[in-house]
N, CA, C and O of each residue as an XYZ file, in Angstrom:
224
protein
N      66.169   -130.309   -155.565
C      64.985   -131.034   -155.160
C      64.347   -131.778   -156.329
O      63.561   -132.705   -156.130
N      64.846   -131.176   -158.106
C      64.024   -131.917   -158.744
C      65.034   -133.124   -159.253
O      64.615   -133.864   -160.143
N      66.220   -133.316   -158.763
C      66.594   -134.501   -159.367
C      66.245   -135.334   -158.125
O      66.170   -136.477   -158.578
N      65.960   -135.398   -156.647
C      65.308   -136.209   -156.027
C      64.176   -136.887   -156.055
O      64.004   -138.042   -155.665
N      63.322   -136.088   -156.566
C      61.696   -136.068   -156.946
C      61.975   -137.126   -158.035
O      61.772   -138.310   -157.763
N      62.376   -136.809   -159.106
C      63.235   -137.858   -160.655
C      63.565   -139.092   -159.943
O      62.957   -140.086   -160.341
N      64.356   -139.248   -159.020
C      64.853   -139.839   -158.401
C      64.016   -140.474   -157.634
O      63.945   -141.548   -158.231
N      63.221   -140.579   -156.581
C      61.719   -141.101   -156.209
C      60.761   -141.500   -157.231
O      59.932   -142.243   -156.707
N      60.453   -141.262   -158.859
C      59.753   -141.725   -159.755
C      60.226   -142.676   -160.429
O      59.565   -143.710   -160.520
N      61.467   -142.563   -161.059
C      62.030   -143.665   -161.509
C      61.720   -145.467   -160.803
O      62.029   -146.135   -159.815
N      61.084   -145.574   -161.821
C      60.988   -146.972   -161.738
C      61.715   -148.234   -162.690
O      61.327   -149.403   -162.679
N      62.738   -147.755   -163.421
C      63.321   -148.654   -164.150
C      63.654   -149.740   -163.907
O      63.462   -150.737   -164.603
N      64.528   -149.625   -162.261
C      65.036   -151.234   -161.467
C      64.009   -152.010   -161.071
O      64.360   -153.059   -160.532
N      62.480   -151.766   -161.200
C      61.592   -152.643   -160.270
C      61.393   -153.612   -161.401
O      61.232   -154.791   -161.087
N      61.384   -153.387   -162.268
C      61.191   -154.828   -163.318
C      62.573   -155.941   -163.097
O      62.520   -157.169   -163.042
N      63.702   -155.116   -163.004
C      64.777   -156.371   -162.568
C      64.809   -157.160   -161.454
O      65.395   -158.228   -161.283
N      63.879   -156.306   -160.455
C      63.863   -156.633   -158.775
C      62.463   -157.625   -158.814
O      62.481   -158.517   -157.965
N      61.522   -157.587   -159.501
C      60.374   -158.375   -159.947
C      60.540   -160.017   -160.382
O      60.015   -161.043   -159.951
N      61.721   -159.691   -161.654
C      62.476   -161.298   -161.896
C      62.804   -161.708   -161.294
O      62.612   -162.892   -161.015
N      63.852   -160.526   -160.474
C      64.665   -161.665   -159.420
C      63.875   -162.252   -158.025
O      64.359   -163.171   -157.364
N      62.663   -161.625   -157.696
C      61.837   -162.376   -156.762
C      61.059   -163.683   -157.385
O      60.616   -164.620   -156.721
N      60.995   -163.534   -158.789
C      60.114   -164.748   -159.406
C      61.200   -165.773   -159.543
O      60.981   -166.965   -159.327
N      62.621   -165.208   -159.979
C      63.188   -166.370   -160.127
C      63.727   -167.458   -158.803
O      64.063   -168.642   -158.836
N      63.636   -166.479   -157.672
C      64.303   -166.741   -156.248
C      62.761   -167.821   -155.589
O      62.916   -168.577   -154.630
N      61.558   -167.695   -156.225
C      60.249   -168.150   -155.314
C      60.682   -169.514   -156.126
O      61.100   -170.479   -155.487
N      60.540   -169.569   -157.882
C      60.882   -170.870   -158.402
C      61.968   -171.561   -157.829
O      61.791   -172.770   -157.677
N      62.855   -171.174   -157.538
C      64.124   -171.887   -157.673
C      64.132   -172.633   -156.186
O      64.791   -173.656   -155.999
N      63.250   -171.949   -155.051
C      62.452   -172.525   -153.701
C      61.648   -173.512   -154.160
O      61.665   -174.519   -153.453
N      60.926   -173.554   -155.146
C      59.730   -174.311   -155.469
C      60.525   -175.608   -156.325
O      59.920   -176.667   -156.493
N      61.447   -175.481   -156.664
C      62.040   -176.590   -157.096
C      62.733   -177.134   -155.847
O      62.061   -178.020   -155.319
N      63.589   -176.931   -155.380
C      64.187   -176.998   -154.305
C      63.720   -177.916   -153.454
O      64.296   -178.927   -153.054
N      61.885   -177.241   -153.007
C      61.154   -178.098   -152.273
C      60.668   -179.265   -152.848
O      60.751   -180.228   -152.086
N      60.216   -179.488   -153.875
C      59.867   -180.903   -154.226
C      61.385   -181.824   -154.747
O      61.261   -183.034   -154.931
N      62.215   -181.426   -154.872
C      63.568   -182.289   -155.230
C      63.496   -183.334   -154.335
O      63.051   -184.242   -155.036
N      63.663   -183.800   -153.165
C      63.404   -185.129   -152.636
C      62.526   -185.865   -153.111
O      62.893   -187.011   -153.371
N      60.832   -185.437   -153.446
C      60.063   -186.264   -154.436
C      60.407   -187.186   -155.036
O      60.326   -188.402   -154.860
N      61.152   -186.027   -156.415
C      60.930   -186.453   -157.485
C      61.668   -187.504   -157.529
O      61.375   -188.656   -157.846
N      63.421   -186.689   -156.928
C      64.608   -187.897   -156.787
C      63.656   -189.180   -156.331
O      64.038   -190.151   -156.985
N      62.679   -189.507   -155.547
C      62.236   -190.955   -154.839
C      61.810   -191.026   -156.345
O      62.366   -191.961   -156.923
N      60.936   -190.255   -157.166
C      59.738   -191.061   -158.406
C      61.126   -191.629   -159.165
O      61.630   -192.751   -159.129
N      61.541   -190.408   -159.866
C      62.293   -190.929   -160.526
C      63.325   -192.057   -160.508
O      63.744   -192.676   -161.486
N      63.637   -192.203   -159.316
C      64.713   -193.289   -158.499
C      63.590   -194.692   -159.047
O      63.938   -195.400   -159.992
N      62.742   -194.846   -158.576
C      61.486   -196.079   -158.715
C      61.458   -196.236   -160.113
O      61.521   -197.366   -160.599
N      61.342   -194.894   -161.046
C      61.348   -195.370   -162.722
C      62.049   -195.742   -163.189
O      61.967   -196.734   -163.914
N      63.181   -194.994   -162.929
C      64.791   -195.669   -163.512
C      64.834   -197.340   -162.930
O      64.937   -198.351   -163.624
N      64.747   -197.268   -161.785
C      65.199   -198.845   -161.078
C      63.784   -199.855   -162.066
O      64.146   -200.911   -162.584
N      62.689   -199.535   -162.185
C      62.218   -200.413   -162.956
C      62.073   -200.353   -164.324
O      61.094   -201.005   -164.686
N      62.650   -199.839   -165.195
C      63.350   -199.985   -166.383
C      64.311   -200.396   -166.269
O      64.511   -201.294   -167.087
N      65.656   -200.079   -165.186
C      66.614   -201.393   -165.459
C      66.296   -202.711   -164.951
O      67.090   -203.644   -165.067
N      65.254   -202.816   -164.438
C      64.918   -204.474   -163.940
C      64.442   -205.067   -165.058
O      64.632   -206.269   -165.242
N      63.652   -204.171   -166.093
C      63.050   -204.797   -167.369
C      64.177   -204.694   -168.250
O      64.184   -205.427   -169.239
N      65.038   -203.979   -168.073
C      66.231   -204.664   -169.486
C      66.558   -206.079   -169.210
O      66.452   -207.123   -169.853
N      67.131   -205.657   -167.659
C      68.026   -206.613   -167.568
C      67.563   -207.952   -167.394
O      68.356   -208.889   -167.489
N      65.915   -208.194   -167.058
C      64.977   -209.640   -167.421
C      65.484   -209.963   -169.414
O      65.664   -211.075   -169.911
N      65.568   -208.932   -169.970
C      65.651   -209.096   -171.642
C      66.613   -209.738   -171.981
O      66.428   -210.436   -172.978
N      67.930   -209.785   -171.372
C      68.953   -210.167   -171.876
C      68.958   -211.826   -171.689
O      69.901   -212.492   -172.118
């Protein structure tokens, strides 16, 4: 009964199980804005190459 009890206290894995929910909520949270950004960034890139290519 007392290596169950040991066994019910142990908390060593909840710090690994902690990351892996923080890293699993970010990796959603990126996930969800990725269409965004792809549009911003798509608009920045395309008008920096419109301003080179006026330079040449």
């Amino acid at each position: 009964m007392t290596k169950f009890t040991a066994f019910l206290k142990d908390e060593s894995g909840a710090t690994a199980i902690e990351y892996g929910l923080i890293a699993a909520a970010t990796a959603l949270g990126i996930v969800a804005f990725m269409p965004t950004i792809k549009t911003y960034l798509g608009s920045i890139f395309g008008s920096i190459s419109a301003g080179l290519a006026s330079v040449k």
